[in-house]
TIMI-2910 file (N, C-alpha, C, CB; in pm, 1 decimal, decimal comma, always signed):
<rs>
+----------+----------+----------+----------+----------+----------+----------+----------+----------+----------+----------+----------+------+
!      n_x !      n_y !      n_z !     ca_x !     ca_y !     ca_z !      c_x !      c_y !      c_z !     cb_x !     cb_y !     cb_z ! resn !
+----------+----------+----------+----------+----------+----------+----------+----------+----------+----------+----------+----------+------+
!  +6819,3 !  +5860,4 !  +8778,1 !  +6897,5 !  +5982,9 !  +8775,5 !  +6829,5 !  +6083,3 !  +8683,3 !  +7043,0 !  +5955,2 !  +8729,5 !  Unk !
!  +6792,4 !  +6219,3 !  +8715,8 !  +6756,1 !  +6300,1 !  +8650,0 !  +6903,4 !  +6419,0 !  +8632,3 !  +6618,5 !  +6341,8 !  +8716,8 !  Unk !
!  +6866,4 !  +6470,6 !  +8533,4 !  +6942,6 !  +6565,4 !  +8471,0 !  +6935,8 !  +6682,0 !  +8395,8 !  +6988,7 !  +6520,3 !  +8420,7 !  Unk !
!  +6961,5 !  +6831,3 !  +8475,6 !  +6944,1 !  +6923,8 !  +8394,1 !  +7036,5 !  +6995,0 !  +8377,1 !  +6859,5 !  +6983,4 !  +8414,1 !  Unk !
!  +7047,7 !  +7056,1 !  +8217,9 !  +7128,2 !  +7081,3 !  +8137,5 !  +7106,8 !  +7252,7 !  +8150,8 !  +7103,2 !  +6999,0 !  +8001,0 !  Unk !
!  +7227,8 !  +7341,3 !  +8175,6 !  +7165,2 !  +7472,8 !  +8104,8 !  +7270,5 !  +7536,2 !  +8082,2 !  +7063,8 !  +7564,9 !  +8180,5 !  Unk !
!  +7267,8 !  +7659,3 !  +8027,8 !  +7386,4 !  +7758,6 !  +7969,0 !  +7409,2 !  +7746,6 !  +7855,7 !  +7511,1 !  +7751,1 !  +8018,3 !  Unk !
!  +7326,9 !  +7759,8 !  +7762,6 !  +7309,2 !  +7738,2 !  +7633,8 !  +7309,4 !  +7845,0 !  +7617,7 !  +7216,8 !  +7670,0 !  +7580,2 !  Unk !
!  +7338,6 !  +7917,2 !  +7440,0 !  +7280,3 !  +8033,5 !  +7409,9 !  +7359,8 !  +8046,1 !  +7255,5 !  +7306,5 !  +8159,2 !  +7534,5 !  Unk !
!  +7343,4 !  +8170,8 !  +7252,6 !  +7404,3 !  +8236,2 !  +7105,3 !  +7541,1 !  +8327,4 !  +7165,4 !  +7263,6 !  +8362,8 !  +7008,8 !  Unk !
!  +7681,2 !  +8262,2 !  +7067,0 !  +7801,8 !  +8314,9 !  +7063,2 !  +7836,5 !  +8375,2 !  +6971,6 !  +7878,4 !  +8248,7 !  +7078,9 !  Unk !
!  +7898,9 !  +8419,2 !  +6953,4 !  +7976,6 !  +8485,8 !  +6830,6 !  +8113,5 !  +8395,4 !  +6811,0 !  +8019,0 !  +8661,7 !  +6865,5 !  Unk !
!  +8156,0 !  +8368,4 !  +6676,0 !  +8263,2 !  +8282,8 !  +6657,0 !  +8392,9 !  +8351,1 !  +6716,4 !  +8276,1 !  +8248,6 !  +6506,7 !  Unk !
!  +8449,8 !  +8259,5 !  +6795,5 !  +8549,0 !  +8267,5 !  +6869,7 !  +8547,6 !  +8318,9 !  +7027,5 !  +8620,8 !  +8336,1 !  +6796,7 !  Unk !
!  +8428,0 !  +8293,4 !  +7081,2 !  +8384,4 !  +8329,0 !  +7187,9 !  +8376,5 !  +8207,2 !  +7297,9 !  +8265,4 !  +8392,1 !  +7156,5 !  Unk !
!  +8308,9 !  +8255,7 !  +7406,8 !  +8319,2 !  +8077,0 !  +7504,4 !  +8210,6 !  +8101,6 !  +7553,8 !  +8449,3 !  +8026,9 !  +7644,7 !  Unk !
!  +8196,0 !  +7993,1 !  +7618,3 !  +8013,6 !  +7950,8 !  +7689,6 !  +8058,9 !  +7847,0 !  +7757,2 !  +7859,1 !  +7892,4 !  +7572,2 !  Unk !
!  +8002,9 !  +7828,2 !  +7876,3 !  +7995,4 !  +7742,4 !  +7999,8 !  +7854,6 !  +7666,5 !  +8037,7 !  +8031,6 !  +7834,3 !  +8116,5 !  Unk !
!  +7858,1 !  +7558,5 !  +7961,9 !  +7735,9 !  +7503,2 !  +8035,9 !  +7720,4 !  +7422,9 !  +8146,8 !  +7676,0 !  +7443,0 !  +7965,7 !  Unk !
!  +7633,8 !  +7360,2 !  +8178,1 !  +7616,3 !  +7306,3 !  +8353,3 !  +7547,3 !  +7246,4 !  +8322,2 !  +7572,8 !  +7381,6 !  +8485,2 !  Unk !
!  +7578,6 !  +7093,9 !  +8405,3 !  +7487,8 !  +7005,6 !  +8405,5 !  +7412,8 !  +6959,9 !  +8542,1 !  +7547,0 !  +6908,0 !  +8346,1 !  Unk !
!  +7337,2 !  +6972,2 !  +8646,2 !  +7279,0 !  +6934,2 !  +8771,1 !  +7233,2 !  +6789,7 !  +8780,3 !  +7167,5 !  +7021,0 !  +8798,2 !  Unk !
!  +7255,9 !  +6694,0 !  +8837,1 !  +7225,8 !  +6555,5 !  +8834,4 !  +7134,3 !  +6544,2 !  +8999,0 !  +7391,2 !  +6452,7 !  +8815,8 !  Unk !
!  +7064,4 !  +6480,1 !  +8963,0 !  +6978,4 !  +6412,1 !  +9095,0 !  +6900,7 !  +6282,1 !  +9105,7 !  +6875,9 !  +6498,2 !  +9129,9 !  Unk !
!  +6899,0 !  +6255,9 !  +9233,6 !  +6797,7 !  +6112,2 !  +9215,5 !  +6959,1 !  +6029,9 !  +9269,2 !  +6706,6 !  +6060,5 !  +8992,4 !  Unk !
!  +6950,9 !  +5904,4 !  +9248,3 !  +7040,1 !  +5808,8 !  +9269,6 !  +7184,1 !  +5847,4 !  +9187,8 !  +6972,2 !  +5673,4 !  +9225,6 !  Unk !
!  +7214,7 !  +5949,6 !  +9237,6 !  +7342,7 !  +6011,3 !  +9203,9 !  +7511,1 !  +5906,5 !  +9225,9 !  +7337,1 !  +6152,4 !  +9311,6 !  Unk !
!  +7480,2 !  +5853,9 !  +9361,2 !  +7591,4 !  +5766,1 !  +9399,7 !  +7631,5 !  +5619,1 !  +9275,6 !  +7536,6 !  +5706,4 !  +9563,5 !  Unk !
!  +7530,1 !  +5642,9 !  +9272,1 !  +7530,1 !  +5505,8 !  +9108,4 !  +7615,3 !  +5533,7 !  +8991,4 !  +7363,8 !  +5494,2 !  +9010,6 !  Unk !
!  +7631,7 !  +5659,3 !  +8972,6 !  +7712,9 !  +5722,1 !  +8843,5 !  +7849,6 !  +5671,1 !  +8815,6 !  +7733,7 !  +5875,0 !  +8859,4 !  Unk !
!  +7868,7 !  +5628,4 !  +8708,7 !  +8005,4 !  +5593,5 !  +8737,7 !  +8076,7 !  +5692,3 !  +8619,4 !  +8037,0 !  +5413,9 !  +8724,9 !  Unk !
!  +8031,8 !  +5735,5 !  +8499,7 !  +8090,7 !  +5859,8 !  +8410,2 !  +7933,3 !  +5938,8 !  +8404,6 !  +8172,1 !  +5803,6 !  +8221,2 !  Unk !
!  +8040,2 !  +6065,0 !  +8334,8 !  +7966,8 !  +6213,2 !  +8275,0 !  +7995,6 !  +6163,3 !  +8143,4 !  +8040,6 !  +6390,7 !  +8315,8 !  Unk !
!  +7869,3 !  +6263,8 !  +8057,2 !  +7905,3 !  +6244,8 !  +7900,5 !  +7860,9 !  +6408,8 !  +7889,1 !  +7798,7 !  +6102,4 !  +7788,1 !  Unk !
!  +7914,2 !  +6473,7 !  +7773,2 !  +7812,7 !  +6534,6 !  +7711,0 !  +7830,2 !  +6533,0 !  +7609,2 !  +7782,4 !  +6636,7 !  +7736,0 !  Unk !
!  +7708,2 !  +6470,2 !  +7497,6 !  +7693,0 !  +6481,3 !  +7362,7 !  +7630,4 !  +6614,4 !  +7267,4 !  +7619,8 !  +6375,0 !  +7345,4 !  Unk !
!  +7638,8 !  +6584,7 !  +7177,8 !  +7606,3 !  +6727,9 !  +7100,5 !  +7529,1 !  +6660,1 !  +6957,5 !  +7779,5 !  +6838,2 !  +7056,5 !  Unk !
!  +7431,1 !  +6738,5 !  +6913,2 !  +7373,8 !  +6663,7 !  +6816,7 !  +7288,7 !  +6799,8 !  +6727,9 !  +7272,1 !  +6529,4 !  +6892,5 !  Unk !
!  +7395,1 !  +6798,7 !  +6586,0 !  +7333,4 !  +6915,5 !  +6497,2 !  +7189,7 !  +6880,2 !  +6415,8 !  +7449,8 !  +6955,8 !  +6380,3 !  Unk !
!  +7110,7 !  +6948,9 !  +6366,8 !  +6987,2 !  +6911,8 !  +6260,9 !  +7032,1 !  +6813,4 !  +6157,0 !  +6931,1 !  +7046,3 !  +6176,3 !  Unk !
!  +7027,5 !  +6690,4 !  +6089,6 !  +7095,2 !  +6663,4 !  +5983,2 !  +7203,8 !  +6556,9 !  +6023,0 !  +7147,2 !  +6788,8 !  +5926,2 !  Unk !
!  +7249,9 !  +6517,4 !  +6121,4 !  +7386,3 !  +6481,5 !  +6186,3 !  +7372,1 !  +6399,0 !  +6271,3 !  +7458,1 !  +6578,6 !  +6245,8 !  Unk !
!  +7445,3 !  +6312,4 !  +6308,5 !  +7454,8 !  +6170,8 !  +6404,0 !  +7514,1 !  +6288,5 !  +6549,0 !  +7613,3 !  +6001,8 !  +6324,4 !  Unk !
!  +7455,9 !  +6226,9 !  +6650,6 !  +7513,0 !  +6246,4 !  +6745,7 !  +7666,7 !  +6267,2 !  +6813,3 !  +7466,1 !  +6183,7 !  +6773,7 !  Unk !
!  +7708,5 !  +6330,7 !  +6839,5 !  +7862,8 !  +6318,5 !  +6875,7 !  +7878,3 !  +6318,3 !  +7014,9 !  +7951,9 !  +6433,5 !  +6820,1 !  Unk !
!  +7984,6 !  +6254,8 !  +7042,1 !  +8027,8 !  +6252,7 !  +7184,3 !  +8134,7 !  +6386,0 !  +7179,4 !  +8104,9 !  +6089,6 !  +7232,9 !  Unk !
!  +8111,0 !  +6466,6 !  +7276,4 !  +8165,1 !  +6562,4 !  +7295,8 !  +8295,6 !  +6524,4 !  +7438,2 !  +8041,5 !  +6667,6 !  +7314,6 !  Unk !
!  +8252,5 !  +6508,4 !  +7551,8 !  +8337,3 !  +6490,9 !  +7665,0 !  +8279,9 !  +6368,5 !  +7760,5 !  +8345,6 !  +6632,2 !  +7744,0 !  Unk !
!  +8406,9 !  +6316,8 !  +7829,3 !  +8353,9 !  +6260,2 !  +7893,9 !  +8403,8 !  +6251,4 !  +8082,6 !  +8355,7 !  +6155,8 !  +7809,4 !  Unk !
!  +8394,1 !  +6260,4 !  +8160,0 !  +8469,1 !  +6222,6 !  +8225,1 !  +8424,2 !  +6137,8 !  +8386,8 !  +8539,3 !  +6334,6 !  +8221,7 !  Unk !
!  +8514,8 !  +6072,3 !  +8423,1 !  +8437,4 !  +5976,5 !  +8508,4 !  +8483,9 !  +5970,8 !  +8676,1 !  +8458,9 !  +5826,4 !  +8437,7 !  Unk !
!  +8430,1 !  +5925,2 !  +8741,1 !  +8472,8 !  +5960,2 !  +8929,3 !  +8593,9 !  +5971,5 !  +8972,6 !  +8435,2 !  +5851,9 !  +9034,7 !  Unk !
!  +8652,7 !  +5914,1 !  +8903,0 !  +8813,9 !  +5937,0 !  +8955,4 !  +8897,3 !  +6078,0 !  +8857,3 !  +8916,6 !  +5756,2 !  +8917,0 !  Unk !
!  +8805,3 !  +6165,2 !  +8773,8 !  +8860,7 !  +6283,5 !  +8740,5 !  +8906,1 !  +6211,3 !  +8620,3 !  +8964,5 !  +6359,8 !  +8841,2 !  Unk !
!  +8941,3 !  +6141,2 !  +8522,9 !  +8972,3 !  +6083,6 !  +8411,0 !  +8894,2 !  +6164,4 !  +8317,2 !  +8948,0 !  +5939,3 !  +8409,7 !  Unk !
!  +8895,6 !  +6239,3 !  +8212,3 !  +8878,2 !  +6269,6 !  +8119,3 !  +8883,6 !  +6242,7 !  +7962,9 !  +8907,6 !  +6320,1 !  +8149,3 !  Unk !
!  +8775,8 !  +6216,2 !  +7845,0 !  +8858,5 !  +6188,7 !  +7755,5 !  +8721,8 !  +6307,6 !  +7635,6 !  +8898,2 !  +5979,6 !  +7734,0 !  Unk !
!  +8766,4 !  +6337,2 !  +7515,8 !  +8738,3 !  +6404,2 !  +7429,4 !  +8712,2 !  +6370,9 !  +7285,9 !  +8809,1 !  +6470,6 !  +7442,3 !  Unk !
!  +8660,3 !  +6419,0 !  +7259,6 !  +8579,2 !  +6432,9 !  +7101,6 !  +8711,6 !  +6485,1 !  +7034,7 !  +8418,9 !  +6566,2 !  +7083,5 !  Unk !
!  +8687,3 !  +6425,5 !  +6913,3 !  +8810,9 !  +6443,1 !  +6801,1 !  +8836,7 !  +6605,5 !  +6767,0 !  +8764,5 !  +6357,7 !  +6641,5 !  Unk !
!  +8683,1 !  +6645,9 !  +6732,4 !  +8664,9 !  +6787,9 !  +6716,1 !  +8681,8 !  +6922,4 !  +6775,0 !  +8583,9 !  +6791,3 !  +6703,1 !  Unk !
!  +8658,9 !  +6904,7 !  +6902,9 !  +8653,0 !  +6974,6 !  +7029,1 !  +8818,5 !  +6947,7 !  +7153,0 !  +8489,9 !  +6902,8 !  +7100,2 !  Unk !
!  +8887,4 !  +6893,1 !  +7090,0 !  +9029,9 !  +6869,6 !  +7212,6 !  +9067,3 !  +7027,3 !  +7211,9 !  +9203,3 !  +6743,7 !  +7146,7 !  Unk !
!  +9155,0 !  +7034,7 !  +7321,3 !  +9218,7 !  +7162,8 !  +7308,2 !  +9116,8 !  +7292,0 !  +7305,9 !  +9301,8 !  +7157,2 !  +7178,0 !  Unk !
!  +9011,3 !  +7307,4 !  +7286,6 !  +8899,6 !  +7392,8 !  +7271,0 !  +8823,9 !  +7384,6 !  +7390,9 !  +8818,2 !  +7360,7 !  +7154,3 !  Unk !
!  +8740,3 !  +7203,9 !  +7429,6 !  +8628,3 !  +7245,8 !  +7521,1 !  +8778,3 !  +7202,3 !  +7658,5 !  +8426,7 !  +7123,6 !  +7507,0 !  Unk !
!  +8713,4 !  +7181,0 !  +7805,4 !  +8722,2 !  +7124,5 !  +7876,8 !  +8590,1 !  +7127,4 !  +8013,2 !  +8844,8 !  +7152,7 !  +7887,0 !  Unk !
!  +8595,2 !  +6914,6 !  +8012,3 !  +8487,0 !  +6890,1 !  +8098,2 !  +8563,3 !  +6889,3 !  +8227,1 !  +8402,4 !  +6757,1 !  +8066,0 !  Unk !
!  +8438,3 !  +6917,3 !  +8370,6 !  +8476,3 !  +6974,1 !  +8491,0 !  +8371,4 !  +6830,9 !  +8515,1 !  +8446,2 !  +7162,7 !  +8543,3 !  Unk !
!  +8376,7 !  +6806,6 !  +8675,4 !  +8298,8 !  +6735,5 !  +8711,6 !  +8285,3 !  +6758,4 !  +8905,4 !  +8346,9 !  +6597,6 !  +8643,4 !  Unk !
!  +8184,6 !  +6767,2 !  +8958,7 !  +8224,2 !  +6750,8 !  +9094,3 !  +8086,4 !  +6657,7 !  +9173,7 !  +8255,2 !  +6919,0 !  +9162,9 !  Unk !
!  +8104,4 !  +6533,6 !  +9150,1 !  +8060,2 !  +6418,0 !  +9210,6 !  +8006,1 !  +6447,9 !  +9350,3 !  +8168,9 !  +6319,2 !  +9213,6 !  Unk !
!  +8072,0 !  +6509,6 !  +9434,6 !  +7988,3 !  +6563,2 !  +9522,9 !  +7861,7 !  +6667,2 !  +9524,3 !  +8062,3 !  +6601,9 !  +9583,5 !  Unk !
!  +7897,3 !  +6724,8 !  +9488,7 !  +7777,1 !  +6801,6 !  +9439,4 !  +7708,6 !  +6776,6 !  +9331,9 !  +7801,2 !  +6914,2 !  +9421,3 !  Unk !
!  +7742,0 !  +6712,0 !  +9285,8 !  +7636,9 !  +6631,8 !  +9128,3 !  +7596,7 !  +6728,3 !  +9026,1 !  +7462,6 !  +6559,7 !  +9172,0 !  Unk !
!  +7707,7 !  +6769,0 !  +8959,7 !  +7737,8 !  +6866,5 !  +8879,5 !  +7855,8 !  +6845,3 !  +8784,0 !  +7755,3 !  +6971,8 !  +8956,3 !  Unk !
!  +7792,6 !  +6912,7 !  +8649,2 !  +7915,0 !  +6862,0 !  +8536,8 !  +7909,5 !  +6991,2 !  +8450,7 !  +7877,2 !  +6698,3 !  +8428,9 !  Unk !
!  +8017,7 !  +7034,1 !  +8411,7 !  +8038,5 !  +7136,8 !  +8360,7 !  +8150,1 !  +7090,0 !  +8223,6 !  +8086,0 !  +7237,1 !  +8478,3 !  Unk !
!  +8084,2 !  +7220,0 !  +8156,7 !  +8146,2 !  +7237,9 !  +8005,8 !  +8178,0 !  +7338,7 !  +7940,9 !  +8082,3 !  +7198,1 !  +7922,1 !  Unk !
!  +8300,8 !  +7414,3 !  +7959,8 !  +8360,8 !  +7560,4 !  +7950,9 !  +8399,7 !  +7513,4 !  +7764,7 !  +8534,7 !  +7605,7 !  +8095,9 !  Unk !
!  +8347,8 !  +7619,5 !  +7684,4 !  +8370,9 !  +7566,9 !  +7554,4 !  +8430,7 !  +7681,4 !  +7516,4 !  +8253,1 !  +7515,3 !  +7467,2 !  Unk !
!  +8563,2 !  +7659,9 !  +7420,6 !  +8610,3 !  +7858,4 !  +7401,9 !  +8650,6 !  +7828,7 !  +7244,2 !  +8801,0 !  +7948,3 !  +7531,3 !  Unk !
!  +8694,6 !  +7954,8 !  +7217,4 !  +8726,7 !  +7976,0 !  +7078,4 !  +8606,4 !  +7875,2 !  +6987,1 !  +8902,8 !  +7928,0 !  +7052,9 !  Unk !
!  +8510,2 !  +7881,7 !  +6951,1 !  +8327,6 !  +7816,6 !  +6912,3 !  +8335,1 !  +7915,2 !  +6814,0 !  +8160,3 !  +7832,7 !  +7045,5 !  Unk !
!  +8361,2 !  +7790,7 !  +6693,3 !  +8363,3 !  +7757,4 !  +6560,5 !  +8163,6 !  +7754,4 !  +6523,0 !  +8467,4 !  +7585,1 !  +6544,0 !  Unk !
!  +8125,3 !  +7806,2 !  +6426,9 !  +7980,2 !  +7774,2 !  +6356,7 !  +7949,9 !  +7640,9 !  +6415,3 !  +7979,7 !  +7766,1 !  +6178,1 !  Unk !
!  +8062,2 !  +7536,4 !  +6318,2 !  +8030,7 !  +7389,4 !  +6332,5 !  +8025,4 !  +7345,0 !  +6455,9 !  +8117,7 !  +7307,6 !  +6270,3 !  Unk !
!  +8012,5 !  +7421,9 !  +6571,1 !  +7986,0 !  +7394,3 !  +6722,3 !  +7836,7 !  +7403,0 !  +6737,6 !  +8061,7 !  +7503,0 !  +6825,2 !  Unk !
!  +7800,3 !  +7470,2 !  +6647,0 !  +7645,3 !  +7514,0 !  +6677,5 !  +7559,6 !  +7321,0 !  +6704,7 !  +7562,4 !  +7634,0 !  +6483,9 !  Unk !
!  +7488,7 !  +7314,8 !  +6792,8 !  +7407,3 !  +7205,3 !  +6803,8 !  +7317,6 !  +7194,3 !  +6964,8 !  +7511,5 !  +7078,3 !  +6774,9 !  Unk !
!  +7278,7 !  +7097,2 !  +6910,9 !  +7184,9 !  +7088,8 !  +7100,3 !  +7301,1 !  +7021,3 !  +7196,9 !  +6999,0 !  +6939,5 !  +7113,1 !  Unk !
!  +7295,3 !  +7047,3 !  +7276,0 !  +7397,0 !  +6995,3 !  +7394,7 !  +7324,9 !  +6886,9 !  +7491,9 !  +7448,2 !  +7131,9 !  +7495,7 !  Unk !
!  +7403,3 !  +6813,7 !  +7491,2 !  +7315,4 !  +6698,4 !  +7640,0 !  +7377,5 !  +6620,6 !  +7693,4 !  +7200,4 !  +6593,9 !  +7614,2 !  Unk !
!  +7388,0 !  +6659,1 !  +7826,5 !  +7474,2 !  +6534,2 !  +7910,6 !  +7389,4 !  +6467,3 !  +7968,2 !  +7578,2 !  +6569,9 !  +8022,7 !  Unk !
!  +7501,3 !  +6343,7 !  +8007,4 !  +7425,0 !  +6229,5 !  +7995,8 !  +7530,0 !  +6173,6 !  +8128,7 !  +7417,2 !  +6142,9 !  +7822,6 !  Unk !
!  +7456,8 !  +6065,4 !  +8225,8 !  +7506,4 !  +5979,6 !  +8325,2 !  +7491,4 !  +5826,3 !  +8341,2 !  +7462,0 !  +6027,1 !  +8424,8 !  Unk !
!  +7552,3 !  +5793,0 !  +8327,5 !  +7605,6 !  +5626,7 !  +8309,1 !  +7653,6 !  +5544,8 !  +8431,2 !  +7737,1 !  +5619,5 !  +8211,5 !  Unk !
!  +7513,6 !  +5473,6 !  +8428,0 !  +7525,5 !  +5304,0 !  +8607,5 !  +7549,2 !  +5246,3 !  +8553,1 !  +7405,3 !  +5210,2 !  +8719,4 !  Unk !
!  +7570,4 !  +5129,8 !  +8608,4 !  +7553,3 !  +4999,7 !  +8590,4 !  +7470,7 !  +4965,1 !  +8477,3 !  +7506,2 !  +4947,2 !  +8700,4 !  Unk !
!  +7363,7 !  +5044,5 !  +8529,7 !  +7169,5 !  +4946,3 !  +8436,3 !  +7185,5 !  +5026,8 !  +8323,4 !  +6942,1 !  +4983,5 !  +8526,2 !  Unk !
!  +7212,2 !  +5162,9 !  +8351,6 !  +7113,9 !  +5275,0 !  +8230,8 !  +7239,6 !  +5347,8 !  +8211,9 !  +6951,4 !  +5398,6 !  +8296,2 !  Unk !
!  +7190,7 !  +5462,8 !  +8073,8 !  +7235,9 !  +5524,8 !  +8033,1 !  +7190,7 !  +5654,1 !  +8044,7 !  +7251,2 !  +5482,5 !  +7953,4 !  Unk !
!  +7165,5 !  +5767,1 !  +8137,4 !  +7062,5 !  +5876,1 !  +8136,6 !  +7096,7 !  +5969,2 !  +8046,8 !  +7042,1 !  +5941,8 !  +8262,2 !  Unk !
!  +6976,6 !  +6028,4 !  +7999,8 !  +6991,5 !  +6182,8 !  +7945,9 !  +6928,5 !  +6307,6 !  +8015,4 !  +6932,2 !  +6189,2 !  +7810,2 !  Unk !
!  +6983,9 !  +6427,0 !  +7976,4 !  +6859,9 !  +6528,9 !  +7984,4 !  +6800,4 !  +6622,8 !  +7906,5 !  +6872,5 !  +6595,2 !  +8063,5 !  Unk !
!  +6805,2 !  +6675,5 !  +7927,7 !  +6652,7 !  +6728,0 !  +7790,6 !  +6762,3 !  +6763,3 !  +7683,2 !  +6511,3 !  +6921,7 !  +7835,5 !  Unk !
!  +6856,7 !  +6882,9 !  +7666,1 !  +6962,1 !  +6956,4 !  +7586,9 !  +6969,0 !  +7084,0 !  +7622,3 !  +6944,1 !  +6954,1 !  +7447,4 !  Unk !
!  +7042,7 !  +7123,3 !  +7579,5 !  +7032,0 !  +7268,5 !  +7580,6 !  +7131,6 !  +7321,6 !  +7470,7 !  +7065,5 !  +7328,3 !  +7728,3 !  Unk !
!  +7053,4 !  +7441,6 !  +7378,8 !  +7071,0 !  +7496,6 !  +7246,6 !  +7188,3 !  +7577,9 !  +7286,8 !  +6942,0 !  +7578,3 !  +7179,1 !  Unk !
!  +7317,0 !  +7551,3 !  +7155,8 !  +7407,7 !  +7628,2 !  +7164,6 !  +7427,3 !  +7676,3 !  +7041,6 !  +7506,1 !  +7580,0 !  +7219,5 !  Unk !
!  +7445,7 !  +7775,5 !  +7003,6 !  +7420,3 !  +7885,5 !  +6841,7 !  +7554,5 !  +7935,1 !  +6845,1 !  +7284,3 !  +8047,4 !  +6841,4 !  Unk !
!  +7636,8 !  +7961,0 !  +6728,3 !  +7763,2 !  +8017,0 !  +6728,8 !  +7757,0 !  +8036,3 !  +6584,6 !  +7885,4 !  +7932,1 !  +6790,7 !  Unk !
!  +7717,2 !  +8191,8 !  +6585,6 !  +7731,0 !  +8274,9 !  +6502,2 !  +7708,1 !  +8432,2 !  +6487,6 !  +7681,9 !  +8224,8 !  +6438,9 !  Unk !
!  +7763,2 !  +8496,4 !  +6385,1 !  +7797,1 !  +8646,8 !  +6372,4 !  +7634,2 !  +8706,3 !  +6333,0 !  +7934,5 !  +8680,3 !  +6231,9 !  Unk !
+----------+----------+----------+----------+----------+----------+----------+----------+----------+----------+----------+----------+------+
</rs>
């Protein structure tokens, strides 16, 4: 499974951003979406997750703020993020989960500040 990430950029605090994730390759294998987030300095966080049957679950930090989209048919995962706090600032990367593996894709930079 390959995976690309985009819609990254620079916000201003209290603003929103929508990123997108494109999945390909042995897509039917997937059984969840992730997207993690990972600042300079900082352990990785799980940001969202959600899996084929539309189940959703969330990061401690981010409830009520982000929400993950998913559409399995088209092999696409989305991440509408609003009201983006500084401490949002980090690389973004979703990720797809078989059986065997755990995939990533590259990231994509999200900046939230004045």
């Amino acid at each position: 499974v390959q995976l690309q990430a985009s819609g990254g950029g620079l916000v201003q605090p209290g603003g929103s951003l929508r990123l997108s994730c494109a999945a390909s390759g042995n897509t039917v294998s997937i059984i969840y979406m992730r997207w993690y987030r990972q600042a300079p300095g900082t352990e990785r966080e799980l940001v969202a997750q959600i899996d084929t049957h539309g189940n959703t679950h969330y990061g401690v930090s981010v409830g009520g703020r982000f929400f993950v989209s998913g559409d399995y048919a088209k092999h696409t995962l989305n991440l509408e993020m609003n009201n983006l706090k500084p401490a949002d600032t980090a690389v973004y990367y979703c990720t797809a989960r078989t059986r065997d593996k755990h995939f990533w894709g590259q990231g994509t930079q999200v900046t939230v500040s004045s």
